[in-house]
C-alpha positions as CSV (number, residue, x, y, z in Angstrom):
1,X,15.4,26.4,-20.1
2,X,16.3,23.2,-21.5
3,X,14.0,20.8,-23.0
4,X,13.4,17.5,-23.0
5,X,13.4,15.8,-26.5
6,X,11.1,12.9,-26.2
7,X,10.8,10.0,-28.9
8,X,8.9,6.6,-29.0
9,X,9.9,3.3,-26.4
10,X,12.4,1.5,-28.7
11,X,14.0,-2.1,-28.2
12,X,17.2,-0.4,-29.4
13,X,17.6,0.7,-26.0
14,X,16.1,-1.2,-23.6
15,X,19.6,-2.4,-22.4
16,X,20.7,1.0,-21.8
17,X,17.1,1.6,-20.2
18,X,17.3,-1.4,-17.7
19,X,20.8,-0.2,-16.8
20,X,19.5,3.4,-15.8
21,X,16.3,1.6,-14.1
22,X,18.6,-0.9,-12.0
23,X,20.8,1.9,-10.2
24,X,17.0,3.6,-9.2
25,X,17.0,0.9,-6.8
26,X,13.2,0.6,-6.6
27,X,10.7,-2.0,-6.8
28,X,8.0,-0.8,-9.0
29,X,6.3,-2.7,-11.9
30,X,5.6,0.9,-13.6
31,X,8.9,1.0,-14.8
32,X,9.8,-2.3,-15.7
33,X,10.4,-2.4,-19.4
34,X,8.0,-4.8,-19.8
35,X,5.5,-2.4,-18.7
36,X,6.5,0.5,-20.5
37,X,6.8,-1.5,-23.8
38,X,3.9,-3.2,-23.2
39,X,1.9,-0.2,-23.0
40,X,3.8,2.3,-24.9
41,X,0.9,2.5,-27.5
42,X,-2.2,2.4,-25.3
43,X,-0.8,5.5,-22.9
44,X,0.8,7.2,-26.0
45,X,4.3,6.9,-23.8
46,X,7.6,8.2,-24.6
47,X,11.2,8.7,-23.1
48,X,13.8,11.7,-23.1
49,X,17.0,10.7,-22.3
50,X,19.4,13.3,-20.2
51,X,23.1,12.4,-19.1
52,X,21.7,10.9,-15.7
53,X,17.8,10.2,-16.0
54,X,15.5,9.1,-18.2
55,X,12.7,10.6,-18.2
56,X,8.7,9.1,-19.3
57,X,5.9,10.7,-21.0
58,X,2.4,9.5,-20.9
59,X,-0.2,11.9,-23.6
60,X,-3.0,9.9,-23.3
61,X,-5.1,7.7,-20.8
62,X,-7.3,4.0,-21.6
63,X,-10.8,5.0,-23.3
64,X,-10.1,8.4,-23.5
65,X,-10.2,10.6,-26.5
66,X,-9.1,13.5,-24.9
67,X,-5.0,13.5,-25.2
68,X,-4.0,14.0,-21.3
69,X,0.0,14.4,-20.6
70,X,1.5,13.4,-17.8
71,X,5.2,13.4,-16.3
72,X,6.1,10.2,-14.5
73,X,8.9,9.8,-12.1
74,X,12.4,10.2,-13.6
75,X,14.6,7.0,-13.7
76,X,18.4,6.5,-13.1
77,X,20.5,6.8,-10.0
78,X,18.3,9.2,-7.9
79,X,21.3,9.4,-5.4
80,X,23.3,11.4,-7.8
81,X,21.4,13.8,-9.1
82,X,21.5,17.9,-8.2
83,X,17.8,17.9,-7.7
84,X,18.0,21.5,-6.9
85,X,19.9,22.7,-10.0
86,X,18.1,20.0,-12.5
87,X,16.8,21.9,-15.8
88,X,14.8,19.7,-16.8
89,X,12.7,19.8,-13.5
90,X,11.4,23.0,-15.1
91,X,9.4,21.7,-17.6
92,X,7.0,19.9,-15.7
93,X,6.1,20.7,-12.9
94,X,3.6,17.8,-12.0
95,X,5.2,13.8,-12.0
96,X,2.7,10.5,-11.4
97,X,3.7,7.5,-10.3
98,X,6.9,8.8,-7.8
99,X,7.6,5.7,-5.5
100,X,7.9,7.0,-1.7
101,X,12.1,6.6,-2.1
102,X,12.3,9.2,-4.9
103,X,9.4,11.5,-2.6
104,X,12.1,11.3,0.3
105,X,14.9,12.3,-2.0
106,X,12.8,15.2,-3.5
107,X,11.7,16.5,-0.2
108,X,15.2,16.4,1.4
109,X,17.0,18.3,-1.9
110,X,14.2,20.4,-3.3
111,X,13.1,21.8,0.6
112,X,9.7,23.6,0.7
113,X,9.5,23.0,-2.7
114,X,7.0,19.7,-2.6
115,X,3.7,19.0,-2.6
116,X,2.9,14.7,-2.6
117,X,-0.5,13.1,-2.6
118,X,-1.5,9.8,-2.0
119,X,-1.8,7.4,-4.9
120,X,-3.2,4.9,-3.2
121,X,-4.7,3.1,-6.7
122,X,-1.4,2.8,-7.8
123,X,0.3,1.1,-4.9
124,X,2.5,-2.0,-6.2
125,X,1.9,-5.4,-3.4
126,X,4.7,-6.9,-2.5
127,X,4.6,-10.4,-1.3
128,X,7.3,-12.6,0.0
129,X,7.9,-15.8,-2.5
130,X,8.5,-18.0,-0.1
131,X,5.2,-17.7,2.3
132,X,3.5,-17.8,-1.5
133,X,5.4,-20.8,-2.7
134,X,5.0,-22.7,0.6
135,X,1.4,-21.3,1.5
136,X,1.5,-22.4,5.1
137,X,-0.3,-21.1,8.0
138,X,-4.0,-20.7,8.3
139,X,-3.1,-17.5,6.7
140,X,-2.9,-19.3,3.1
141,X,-5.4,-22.2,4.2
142,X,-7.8,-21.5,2.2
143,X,-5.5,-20.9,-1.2
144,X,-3.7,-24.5,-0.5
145,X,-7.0,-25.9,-0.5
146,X,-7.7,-24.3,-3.7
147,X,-4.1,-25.6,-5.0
148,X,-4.7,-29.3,-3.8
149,X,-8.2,-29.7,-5.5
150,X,-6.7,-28.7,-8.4
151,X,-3.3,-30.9,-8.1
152,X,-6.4,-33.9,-7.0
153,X,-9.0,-33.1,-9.9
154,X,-6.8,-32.4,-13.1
155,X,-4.2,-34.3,-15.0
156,X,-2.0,-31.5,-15.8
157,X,1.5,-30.4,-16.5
158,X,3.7,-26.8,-15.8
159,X,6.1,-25.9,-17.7
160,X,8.1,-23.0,-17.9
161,X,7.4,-19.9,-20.5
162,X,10.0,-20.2,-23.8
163,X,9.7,-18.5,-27.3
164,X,8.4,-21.7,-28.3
165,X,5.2,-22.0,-25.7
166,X,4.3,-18.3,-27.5
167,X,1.8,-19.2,-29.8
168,X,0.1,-21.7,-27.5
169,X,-0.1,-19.4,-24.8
170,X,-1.8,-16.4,-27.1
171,X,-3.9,-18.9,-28.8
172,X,-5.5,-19.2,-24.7
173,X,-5.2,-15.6,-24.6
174,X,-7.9,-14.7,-27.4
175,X,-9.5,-17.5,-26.4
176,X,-9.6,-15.7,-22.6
177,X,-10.6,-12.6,-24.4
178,X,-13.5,-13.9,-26.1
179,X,-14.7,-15.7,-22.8
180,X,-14.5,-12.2,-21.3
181,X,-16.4,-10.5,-24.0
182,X,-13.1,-8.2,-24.7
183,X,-14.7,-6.3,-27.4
184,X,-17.1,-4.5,-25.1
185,X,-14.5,-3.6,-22.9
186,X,-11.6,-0.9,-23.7
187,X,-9.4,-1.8,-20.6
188,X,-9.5,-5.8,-21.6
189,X,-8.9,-5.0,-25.6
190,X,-6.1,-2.6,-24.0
191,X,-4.6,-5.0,-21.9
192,X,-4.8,-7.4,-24.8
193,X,-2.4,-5.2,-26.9
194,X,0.0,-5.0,-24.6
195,X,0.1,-9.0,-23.7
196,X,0.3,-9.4,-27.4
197,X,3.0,-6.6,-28.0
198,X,5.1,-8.4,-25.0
199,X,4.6,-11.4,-25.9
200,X,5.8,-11.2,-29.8
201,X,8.8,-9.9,-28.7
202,X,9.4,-12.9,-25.9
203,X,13.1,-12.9,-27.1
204,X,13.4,-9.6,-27.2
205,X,13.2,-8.9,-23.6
206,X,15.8,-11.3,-21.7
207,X,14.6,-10.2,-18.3
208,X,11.3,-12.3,-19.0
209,X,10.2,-15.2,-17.3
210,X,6.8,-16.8,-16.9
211,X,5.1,-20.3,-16.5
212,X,2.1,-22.0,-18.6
213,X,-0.6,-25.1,-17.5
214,X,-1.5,-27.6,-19.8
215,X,-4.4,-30.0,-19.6
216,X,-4.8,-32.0,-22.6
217,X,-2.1,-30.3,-24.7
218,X,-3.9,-27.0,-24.2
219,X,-3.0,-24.1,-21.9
220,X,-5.4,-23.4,-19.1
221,X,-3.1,-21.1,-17.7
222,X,-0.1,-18.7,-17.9
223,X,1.9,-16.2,-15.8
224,X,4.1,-13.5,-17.4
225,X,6.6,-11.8,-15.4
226,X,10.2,-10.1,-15.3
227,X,13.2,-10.1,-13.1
228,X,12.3,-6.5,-11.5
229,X,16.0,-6.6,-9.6
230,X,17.9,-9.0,-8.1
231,X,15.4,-9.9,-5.3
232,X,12.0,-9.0,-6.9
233,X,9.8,-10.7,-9.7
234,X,6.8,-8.7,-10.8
235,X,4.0,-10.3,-12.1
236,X,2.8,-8.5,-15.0
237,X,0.2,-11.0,-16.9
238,X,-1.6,-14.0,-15.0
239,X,-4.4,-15.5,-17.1
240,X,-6.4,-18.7,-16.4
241,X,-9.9,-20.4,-17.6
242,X,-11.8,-20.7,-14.4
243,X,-14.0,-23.4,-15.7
244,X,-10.8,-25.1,-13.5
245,X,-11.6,-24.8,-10.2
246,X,-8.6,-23.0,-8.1
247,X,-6.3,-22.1,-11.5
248,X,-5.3,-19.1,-10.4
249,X,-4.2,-20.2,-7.1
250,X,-2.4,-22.8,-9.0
251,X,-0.4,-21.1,-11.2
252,X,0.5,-18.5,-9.1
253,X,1.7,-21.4,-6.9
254,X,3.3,-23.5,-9.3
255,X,5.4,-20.4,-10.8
256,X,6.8,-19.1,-7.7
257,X,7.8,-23.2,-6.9
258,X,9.7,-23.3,-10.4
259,X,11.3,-19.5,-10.7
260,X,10.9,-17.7,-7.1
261,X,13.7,-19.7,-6.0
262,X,16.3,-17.4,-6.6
263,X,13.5,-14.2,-5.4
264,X,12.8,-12.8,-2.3
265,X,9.9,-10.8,-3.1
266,X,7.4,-10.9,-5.9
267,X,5.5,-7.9,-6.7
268,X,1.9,-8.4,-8.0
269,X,1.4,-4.6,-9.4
270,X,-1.4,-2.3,-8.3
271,X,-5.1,-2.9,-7.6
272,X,-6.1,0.9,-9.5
273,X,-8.9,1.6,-7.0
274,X,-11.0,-1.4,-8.0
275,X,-12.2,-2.9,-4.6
276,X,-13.0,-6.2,-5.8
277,X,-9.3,-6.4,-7.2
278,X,-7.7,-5.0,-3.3
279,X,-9.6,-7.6,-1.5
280,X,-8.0,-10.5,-3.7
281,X,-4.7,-8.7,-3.7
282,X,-5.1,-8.3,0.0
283,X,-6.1,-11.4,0.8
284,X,-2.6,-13.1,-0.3
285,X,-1.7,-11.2,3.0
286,X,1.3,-8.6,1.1
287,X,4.3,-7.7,3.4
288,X,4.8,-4.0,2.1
289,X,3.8,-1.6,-0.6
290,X,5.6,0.0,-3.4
291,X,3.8,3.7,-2.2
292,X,3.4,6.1,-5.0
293,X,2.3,9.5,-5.2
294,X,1.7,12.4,-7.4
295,X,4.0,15.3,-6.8
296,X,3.9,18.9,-7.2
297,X,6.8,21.1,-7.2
298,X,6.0,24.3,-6.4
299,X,8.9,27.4,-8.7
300,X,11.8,28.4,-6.7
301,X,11.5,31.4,-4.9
C-alpha cells in the first residue's frame, strides 16, 4: 500500500495549493488557504501531496490534549480521479469535512462502498452579495435599520484592508480579545492565533481582501476575507466593538458595497452547532449551503 507522506502547511506552496483547490470547483471555506494556514498550528494540520490530490491531516482538536487524527476531504480535480483504483484511499478510511459534490462523486465511483453522515455543524452559508449589499425587502429591514443608525450616529470612515492597515487592525484585535476575556477561553485565544498568523503574512496571501472602520483614527471594525473562486468571497474574520450600536451590520454592509462587486456569493463559514451562532447566521436569510459530511468507506470486497 502506498503511503501518504505528510509535512507542515508551507507558504512555499500555496500557489501550487490554490491551483489544485481551484479545479475542486467547490465553495467551502475549510479549504481556503487562508483557513488552513490560519489554523495549521491550532488543529496540528498537514498536507501530502499525490500527482492529482492533495490531501489534509488534522492530529489534534481546540482544547484538547488528547492528539485526535482526522482525514479531511482530498483536494484537486475530483472529476479526474480513478476513485476506485486510488492507493491512497487505503490508508484512511474515515474523511471529515467532504462537501455534498465530492459525496456524489464518491458514491457514483466507489458503489456500495460509502457510508455519509450529516455534518450539519459544519455547514458553510452561502448568501448572495447583492441582497446583502442592497439589504432590501422587509427580509433585511431590520439590519438596514441597524446600518442607518450607525451611518446617522457616528462620524466614521471605511477603508479597504492593505499591509499597511495591519498593525491598526491587530492593535483592535487584542484590544477585542481583552474585551472578551480571551484568556479564559481556549476557542477565542485559538482563533486569535490564527487572525494573528494570517494577518502577519497579509502579503503573503494575494487572494486576501478585507475592509476596516475607523472612528477617530481608531478601528472599530474589520472584516477579513478571501477570493474563494471566481464568484464567492468567504468571510473568514469579522470583528467589531459593539459599544457601536449596529457595527457588525455595518461592516458586513459596507465590505460587500466596496469588494462584492465583482462576487456573486459570499460565504460566511459554518455556525459549529452553536445555536445562538445559526440563528444570526440564519437570520441574514442564506440562499444554499455548502453541505458537508463525514464519510466512511467501507474495504472492497
Amino acid at each position: 500500500m502506498k503511503e501518504l507522506v505528510f509535512e507542515p502547511i508551507s507558504l512555499e506552496r500555496k500557489d501550487e495549493y490554490m491551483e489544485r483547490l481551484a479545479l475542486s470547483k467547490t465553495k467551502s471555506s475549510d479549504f481556503s488557504f487562508t483557513n488552513i494556514w490560519g489554523w495549521a498550528d491550532e488543529y496540528s494540520l498537514e498536507w501530502a501531496w499525490t500527482p492529482n490530490l492533495v490531501w489534509i491531516r488534522q492530529s489534534s482538536t481546540a482544547g484538547s490534549e488528547i492528539p485526535v487524527v482526522r482525514y479531511w476531504a482530498p483536494v484537486g480535480n475530483w472529476d479526474n480521479v480513478d476513485w476506485a483504483n486510488c492507493p491512497y484511499m487505503k490508508q484512511a478510511r474515515t474523511f471529515h469535512r467532504v462537501p455534498e459534490r465530492l459525496l456524489e462523486i464518491w458514491n457514483e465511483k466507489l458503489e456500495g462502498r460509502v457510508s455519509a453522515t450529516e455534518d450539519r455543524g459544519q455547514w458553510d452559508y452561502i448568501y448572495d452579495v447583492q441582497e446583502l449589499a442592497d439589504l432590501k425587502g422587509k427580509k433585511f429591514h431590520k439590519k438596514k435599520n441597524l446600518v442607518n443608525q450607525f451611518k446617522k450616529n457616528y462620524t466614521y470612515s471605511y477603508e479597504p484592508m492593505t499591509a499597511d492597515c495591519v498593525e491598526a487592525v491587530l492593535e483592535m484585535q487584542e484590544e477585542w480579545c481583552m474585551w472578551r476575556e480571551c484568556e479564559d477561553s481556549q476557542s477565542l485565544l485559538a482563533e486569535n492565533d490564527a487572525i494573528r498568523r494570517v494577518l502577519e503574512q497579509w502579503d503573503e496571501i494575494p487572494s486576501l481582501i478585507g475592509g476596516s472602520i475607523q472612528v477617530d483614527g481608531k478601528v472599530i471594525a474589520y472584516t477579513v476575507a478571501e477570493a474563494i473562486n471566481g464568484d464567492t468571497v468567504v468571510i473568514h474574520f469579522e470583528k467589531g466593538k459593539t459599544d457601536y450600536k449596529g457595527i457588525y451590520q455595518a461592516i458586513n454592509n459596507f465590505f460587500l458595497n466596496d469588494e462584492g462587486g465583482r462576487f456573486v456569493h459570499v460565504n460566511r463559514e459554518q455556525d459549529l452547532d452553536d445555536e445562538g451562532l445559526r440563528k444570526a447566521k440564519m437570520s441574514y436569510n442564506p440562499v444554499d449551503f455548502v453541505k458537508k459530511f463525514v464519510v466512511e468507506l467501507a474495504e472492497e470486497q
